[in-house]
TIDOGU-304881 format. One record per residue (C-alpha): residue number from 0; x, y, z. Coordinates in nm, 3 decimals, padded with zeros to 5 digits. Each point is the difference from the previous one (the first is absolute). Layout:
% TIDOGU-304881
<NUM,<X,Y,Z>>
...
***
This chain:
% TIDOGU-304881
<0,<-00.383,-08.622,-18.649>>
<1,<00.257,00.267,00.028>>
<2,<00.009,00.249,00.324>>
<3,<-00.191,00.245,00.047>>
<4,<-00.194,00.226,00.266>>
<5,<-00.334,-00.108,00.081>>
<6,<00.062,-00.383,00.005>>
<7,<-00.142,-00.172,00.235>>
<8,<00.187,-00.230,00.275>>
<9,<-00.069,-00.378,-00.159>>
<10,<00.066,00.173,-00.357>>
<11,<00.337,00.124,00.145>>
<12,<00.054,-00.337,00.150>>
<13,<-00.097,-00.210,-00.313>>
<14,<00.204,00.227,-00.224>>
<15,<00.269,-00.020,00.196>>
<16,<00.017,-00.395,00.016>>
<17,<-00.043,-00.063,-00.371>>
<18,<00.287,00.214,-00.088>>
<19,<-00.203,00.295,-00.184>>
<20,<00.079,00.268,00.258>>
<21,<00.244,00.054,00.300>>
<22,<00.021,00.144,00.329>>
<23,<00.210,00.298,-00.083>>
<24,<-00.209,00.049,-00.295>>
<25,<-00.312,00.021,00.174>>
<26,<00.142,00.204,00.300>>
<27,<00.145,00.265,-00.264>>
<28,<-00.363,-00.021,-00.151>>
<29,<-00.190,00.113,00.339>>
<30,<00.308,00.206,00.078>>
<31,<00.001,00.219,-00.305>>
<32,<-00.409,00.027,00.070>>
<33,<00.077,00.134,00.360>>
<34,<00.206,00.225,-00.200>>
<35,<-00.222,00.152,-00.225>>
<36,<-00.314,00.079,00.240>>
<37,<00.112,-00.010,00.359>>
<38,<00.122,00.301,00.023>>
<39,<-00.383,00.104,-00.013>>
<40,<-00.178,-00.314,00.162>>
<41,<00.267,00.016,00.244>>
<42,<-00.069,-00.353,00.101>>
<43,<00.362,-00.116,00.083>>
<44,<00.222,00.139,00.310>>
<45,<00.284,-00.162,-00.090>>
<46,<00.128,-00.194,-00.301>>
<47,<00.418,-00.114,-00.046>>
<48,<-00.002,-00.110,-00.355>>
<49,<00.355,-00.099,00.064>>
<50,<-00.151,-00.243,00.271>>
<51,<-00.253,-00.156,-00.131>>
<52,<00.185,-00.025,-00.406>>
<53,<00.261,-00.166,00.214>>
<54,<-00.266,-00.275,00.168>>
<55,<-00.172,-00.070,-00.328>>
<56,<00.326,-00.076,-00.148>>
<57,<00.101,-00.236,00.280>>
<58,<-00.359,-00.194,-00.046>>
<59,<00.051,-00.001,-00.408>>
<60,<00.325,-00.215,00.062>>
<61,<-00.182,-00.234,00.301>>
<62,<-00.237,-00.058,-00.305>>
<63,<00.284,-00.063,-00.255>>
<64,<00.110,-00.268,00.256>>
<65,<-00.352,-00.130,00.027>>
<66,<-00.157,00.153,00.288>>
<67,<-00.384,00.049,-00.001>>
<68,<-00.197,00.192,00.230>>
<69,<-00.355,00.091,00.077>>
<70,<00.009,00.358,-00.030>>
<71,<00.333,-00.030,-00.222>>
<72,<00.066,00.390,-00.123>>
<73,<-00.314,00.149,00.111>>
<74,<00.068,00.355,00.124>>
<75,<-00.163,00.099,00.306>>
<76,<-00.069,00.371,00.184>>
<77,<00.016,00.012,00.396>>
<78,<-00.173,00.215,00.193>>
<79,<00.283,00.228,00.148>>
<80,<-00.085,-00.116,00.375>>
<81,<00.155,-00.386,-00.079>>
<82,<00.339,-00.042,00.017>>
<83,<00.217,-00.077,-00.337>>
<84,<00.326,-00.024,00.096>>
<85,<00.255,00.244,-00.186>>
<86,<-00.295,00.210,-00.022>>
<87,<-00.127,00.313,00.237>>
<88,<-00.322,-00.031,00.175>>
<89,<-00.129,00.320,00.051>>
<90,<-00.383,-00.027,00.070>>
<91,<-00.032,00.350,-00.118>>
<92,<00.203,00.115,00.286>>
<93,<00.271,00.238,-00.085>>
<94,<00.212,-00.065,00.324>>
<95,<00.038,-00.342,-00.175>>
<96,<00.140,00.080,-00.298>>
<97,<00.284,-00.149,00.054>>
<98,<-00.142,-00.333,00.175>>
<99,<00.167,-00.279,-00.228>>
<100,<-00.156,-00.332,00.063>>
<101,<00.277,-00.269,00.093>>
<102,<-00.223,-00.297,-00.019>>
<103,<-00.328,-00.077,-00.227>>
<104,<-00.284,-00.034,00.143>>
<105,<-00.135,-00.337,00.021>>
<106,<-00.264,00.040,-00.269>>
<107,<00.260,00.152,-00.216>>
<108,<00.234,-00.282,00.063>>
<109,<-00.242,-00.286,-00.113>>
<110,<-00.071,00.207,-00.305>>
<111,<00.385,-00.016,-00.126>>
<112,<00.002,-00.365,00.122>>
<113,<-00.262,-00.005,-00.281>>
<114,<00.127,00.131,-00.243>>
<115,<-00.119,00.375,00.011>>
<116,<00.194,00.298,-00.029>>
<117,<-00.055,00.309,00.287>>
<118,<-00.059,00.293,-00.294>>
<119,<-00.007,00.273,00.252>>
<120,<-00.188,00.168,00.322>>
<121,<-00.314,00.133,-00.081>>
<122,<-00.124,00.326,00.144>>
<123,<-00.253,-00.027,00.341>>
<124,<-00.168,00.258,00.209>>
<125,<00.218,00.120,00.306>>
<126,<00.050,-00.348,00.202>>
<127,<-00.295,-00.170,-00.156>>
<128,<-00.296,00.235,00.121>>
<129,<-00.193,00.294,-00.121>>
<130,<00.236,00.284,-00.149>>
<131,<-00.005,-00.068,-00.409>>
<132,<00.294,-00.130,-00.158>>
<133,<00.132,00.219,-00.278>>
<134,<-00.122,-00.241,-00.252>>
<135,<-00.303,00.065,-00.246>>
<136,<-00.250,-00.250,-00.134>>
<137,<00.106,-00.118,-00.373>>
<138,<-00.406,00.026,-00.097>>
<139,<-00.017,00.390,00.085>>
<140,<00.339,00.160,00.172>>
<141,<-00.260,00.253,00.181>>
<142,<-00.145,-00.311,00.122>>
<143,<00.102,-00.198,00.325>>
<144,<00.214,-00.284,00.006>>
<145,<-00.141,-00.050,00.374>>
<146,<00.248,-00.127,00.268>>
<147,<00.199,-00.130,00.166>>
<148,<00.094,-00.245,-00.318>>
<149,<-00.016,00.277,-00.236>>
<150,<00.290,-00.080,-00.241>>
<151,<-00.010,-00.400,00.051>>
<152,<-00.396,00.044,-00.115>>
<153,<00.092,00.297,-00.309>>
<154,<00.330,-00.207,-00.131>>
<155,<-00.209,-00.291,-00.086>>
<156,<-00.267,00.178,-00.276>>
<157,<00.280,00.219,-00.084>>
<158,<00.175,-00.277,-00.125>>
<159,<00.309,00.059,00.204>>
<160,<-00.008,-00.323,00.172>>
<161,<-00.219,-00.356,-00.018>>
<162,<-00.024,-00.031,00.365>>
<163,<00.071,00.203,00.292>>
<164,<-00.003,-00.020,00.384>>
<165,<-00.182,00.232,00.204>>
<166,<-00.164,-00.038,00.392>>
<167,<-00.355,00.044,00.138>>
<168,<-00.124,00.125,00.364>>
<169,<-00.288,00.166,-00.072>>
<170,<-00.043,00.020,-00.408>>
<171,<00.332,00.013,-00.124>>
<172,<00.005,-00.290,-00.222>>
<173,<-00.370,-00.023,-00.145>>
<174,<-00.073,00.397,-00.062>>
<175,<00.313,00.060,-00.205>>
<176,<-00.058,-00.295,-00.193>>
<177,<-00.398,00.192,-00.027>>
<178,<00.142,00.329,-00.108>>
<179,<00.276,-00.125,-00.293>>
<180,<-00.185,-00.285,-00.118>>
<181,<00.171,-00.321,00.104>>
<182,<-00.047,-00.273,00.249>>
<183,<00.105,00.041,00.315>>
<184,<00.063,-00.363,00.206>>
<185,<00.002,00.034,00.363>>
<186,<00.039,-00.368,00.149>>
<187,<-00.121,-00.119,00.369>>
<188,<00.134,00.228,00.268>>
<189,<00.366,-00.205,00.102>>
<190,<00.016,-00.175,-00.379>>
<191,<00.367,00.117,-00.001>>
<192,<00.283,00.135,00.226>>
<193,<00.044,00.323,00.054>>
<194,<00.355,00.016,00.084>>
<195,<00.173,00.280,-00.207>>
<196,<-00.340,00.214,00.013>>
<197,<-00.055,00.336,00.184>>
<198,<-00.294,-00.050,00.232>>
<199,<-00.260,00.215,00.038>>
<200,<-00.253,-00.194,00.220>>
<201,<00.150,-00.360,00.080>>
<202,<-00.371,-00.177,00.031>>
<203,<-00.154,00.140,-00.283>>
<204,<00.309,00.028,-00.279>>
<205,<-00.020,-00.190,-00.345>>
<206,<00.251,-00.075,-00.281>>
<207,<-00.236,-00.017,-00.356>>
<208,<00.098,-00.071,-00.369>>
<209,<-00.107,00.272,-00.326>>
<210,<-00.047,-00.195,-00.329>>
<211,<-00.166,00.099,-00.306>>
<212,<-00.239,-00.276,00.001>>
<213,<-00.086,-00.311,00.247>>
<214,<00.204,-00.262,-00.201>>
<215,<00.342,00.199,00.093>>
<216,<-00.116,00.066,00.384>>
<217,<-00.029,-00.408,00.030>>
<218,<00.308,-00.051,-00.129>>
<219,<00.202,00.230,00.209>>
<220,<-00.199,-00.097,00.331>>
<221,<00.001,-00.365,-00.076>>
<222,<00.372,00.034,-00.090>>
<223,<00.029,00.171,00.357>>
<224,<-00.188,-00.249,00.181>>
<225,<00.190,-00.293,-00.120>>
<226,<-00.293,-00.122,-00.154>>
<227,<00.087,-00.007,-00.357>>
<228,<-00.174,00.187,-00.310>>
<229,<-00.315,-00.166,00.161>>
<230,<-00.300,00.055,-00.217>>
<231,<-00.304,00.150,00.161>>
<232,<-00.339,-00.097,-00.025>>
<233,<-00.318,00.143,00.092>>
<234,<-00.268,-00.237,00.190>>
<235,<-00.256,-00.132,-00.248>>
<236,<-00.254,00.214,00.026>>
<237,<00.148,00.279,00.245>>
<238,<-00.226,00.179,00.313>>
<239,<00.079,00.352,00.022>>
<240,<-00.085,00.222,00.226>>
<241,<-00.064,00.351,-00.146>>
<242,<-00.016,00.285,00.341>>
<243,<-00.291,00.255,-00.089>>
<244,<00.135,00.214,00.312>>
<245,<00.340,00.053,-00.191>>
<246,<-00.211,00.078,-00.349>>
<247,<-00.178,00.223,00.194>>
<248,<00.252,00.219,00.112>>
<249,<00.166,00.030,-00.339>>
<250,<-00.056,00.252,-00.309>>
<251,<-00.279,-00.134,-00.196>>
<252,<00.250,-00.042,-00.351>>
<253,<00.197,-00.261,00.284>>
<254,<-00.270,-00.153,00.148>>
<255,<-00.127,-00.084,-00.414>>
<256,<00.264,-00.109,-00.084>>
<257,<00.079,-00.267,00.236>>
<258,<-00.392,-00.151,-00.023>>
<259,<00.081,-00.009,-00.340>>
<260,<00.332,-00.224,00.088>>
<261,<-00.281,-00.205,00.177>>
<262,<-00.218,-00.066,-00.260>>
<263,<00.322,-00.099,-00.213>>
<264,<00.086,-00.271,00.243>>
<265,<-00.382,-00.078,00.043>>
<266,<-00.033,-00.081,-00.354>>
<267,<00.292,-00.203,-00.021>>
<268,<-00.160,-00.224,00.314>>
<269,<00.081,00.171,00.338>>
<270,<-00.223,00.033,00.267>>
<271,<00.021,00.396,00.095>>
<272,<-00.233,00.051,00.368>>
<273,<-00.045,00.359,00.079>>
<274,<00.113,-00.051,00.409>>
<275,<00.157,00.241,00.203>>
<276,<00.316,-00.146,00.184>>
<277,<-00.126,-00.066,00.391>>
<278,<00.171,00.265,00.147>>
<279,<-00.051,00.407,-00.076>>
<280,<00.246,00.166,-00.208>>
<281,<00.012,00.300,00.274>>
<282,<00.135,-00.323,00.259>>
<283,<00.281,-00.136,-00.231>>
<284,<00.138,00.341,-00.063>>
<285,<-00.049,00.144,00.335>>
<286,<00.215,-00.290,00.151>>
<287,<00.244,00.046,-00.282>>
<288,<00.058,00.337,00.069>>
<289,<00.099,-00.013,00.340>>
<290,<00.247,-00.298,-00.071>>
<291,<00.136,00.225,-00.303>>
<292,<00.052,00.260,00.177>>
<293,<00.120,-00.126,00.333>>
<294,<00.271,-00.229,-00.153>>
<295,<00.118,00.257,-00.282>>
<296,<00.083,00.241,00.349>>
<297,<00.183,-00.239,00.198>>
<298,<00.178,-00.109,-00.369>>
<299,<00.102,00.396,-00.038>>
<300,<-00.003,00.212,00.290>>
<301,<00.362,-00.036,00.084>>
<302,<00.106,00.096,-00.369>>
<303,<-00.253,00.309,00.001>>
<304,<00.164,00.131,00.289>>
<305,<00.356,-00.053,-00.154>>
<306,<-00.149,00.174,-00.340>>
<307,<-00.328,00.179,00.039>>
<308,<00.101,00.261,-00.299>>
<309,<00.030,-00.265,-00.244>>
<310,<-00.330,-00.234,00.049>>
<311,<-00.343,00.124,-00.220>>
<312,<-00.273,00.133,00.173>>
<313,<-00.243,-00.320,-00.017>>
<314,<00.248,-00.250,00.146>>
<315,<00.080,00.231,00.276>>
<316,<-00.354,00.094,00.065>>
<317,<-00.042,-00.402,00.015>>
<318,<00.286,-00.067,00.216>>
<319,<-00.073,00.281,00.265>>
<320,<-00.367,-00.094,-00.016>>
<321,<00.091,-00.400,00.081>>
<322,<00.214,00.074,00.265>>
<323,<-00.320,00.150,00.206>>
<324,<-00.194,-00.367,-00.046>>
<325,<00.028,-00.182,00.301>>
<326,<00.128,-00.318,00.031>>
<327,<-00.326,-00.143,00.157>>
<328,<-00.138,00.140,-00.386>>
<329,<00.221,-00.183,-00.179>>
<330,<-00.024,-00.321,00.207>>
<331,<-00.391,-00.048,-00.038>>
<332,<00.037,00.117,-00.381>>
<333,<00.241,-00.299,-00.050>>
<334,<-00.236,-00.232,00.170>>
<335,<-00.326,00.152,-00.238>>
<336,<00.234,-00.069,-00.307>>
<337,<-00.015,-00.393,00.086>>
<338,<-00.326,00.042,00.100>>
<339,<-00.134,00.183,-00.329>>
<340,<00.245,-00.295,-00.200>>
<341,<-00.142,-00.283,00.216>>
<342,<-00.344,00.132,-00.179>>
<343,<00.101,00.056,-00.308>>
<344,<00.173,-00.336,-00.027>>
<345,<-00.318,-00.195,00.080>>
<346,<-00.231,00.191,-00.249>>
<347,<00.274,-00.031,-00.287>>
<348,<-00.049,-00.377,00.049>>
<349,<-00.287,00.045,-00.179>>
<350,<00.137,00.246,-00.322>>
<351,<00.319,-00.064,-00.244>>
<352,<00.055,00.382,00.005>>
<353,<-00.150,00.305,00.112>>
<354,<-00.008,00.275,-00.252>>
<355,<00.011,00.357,00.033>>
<356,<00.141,00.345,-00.154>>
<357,<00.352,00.049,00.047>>
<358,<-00.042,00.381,00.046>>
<359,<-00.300,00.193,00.039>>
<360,<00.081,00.222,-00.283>>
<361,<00.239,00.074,-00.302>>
<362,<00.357,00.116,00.033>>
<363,<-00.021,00.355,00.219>>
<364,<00.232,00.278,-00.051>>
<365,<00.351,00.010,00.045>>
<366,<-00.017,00.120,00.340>>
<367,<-00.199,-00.262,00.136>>
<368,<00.098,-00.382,00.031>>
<369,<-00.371,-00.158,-00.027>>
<370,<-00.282,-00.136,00.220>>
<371,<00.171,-00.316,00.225>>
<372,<-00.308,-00.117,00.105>>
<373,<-00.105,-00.254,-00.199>>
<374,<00.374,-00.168,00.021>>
<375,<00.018,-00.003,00.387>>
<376,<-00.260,-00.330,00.097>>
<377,<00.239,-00.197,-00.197>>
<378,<00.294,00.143,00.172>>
<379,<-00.150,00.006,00.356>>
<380,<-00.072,-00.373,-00.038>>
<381,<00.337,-00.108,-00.199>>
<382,<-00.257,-00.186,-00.281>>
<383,<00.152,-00.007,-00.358>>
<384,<-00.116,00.273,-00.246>>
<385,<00.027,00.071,-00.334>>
<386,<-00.088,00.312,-00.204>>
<387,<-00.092,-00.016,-00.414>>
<388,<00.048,00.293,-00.210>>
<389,<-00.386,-00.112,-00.190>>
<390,<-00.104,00.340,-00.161>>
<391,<00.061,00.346,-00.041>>
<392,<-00.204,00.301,00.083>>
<393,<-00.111,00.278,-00.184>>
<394,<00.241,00.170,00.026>>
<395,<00.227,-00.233,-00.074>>
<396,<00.159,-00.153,00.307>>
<397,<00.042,-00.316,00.137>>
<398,<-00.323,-00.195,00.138>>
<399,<00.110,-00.319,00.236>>
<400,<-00.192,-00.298,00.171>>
<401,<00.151,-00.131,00.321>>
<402,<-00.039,-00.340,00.145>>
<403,<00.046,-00.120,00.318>>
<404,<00.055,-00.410,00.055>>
<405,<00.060,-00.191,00.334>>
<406,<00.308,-00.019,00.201>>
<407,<00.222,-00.216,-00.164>>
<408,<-00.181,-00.061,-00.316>>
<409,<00.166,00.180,-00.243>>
<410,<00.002,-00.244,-00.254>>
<411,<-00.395,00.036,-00.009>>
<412,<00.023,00.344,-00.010>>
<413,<00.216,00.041,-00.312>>
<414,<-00.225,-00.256,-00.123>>
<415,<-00.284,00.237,00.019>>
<416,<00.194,00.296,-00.113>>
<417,<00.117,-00.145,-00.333>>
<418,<-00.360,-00.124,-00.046>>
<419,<-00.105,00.380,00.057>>
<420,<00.298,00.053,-00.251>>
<421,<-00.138,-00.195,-00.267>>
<422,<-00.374,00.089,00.047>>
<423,<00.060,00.360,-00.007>>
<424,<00.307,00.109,-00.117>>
<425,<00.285,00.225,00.142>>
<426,<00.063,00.320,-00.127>>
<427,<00.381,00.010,-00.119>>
<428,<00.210,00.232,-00.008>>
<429,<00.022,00.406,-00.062>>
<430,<00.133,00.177,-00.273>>
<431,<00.269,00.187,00.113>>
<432,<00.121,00.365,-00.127>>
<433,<00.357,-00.043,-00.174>>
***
């Protein structure tokens, strides 16, 4: 198979170890298709071509000598908040423009130890929160790419990269990957060090994985893990838990579409209960929101004192607003968040996965980021979640499924996902204007 954009990660990794393609060649590949449509998705921060040509080549002679790695040659986009040394993280902050990363993060260092190649820094909103990132979404450029992992979650159906890095505290991870159409992969809360990372709330911060489809996402997080290119495996007959409150407070085309998911996996032998989780939705977000915003203040008041001209209006109004929550606030919210996981924990004993919307609605407008609603109980309560790119609207746009699994159990829940995969289909990729 020669090079080309659009491969996926274990095609760029089987190509590359029987000889038919290289690294250089496919990094020139997803290079030259950054070239020819980012300058309107706008997906990518940074890219050094120089860089990264010069990596691929070092990794084409390792293989010459016999080297073989898991991720050998597969390009990957990082959310421009994670450190790649060599590189500038800027976090959409001017001021840091010139911030050149010494070190790589430790994510991005176990990726190279792999055998992938850093491509470039993909565009977020301003320090991970809710000013949009320049970028636009590759189905519709009026559309929304949401945030904060706006490029990471466009590069991937642009065909600009196989995989990317991006981060999750509220719905950062899960409602890009709704928006563009591709899964989104946030592991348990803690699955990997965040050295390297720019925090933004340290109890409530994820890293996550973008793939085009679930195969890739276990290979990169089983790579990461140290567990291998494990394969994943639904139970038998898998008990899922389908929340009526969450289809409830969707549009009615989301709410469809996601029974219809349902009945897919129904037919194929799942066991789908229509069961609210035990705690309210108004709880879990309430307690979220006061740890958000109480932790994202004490992370940035210093630095909006030393540049208040140069943050966006929705991170400052966040930051000035958290600094008013007192600590006695945050203290009891902290103890509710074990609380509401204690709960949650002991009725998940009972389900495989818990299924819900990933987003209430389509991709909004441009000057929007999305509904985070839906993604916060799996963030609040640091339990794995994956979102599915499983239909399109109308109009058009990306459709997605999100599943939640228990602490720890990844390995389930990929099972699950790639069994949603193959009952129902994901939806590819967009053609994009030349």
């Amino acid at each position: 198979m020669s090079a080309h954009a659009g491969m996926t990660a274990r095609e760029i990794v089987d190509s590359i170890q029987s000889g038919t393609s290289s690294s250089r060649e496919v990094v020139d590949a997803h290079l030259e298709q950054i070239s020819r449509h980012d300058d309107k998705i706008r997906a990518f921060e940074t890219v050094y071509p120089g860089m990264v040509r010069s990596e691929a080549d070092g990794l084409d002679a390792r293989h010459a000598a016999g080297a073989r790695f898991p991720l050998h040659g597969v390009p990957v986009g990082v959310k421009d908040i994670i450190d790649v040394a060599g590189m500038p993280t800027i976090a959409g902050f001017e001021p840091y423009r010139n911030n050149i990363a010494r070190t790589d993060a430790t994510v991005v260092s176990r990726l190279r130890a792999l055998g992938a190649l850093p491509l470039g820094k993909t565009h977020t909103t301003q320090f991970a929160v809710g000013d949009p990132a320049p970028t636009g979404n590759p189905w519709n450029l009026d559309k929304s790419p949401a945030g904060s992992s706006a490029g990471s979650g466009a590069a991937v159906p642009a065909a600009m990269a196989p995989v990317t890095l991006g981060s999750q505290t509220a719905g950062s991870m899960l409602r890009p990957a709704a928006f563009n159409g591709c899964v989104g992969f946030k592991p348990t809360f803690g699955w990997m060090p965040l050295d390297g990372v720019m925090p933004l709330c340290w109890s409530l911060d994820h890293l996550g994985v973008y793939a085009a489809n679930v195969g890739d996402t276990s290979l990169v997080y089983h790579s990461l893990t140290g567990r291998g290119d494990s394969i994943d495996t639904a139970p038998g007959r898998p008990r899922i838990a389908l929340l009526p409150e969450y289809l409830g407070l969707s549009d009615e085309a989301v709410a469809e579409h996601v029974r219809a998911v349902a009945k897919h996996l129904e037919l194929d032998g799942a066991i789908v209960d229509l069961v609210d989780l035990p705690v309210p939705f108004d709880d879990i977000f309430a307690v979220h929101q006061v740890i958000f915003s109480a932790e994202m203040s004490a992370v940035h008041s210093e630095n909006l004192n030393r540049f208040p001209d140069d943050y966006g209006p929705r991170i400052r109004t966040g930051v000035e607003a958290g600094s008013l929550i007192p600590a006695t606030y945050l203290l009891r919210a902290h103890r509710l968040q074990r609380k509401l996981l204690q709960q949650v924990d002991a009725w998940l004993r009972q389900y495989d996965a818990v299924m819900l919307p990933t987003v209430s609605t389509e991709a909004c407008d441009r000057a929007e980021t999305g509904d985070r609603r839906f993604q916060v109980p799996a963030t609040l309560l640091g339990l794995p979640a994956i979102s599915l790119p499983t239909g399109l609207s109308p109009n058009k746009l990306p459709l997605a499924t999100q599943l939640i699994g228990r602490a720890g159990d990844e390995s389930a829940l990929l099972g699950i996902a790639a069994q949603v995969e193959a009952t129902n289909g994901l939806i590819g990729r967009p053609t994009l204007n030349p």
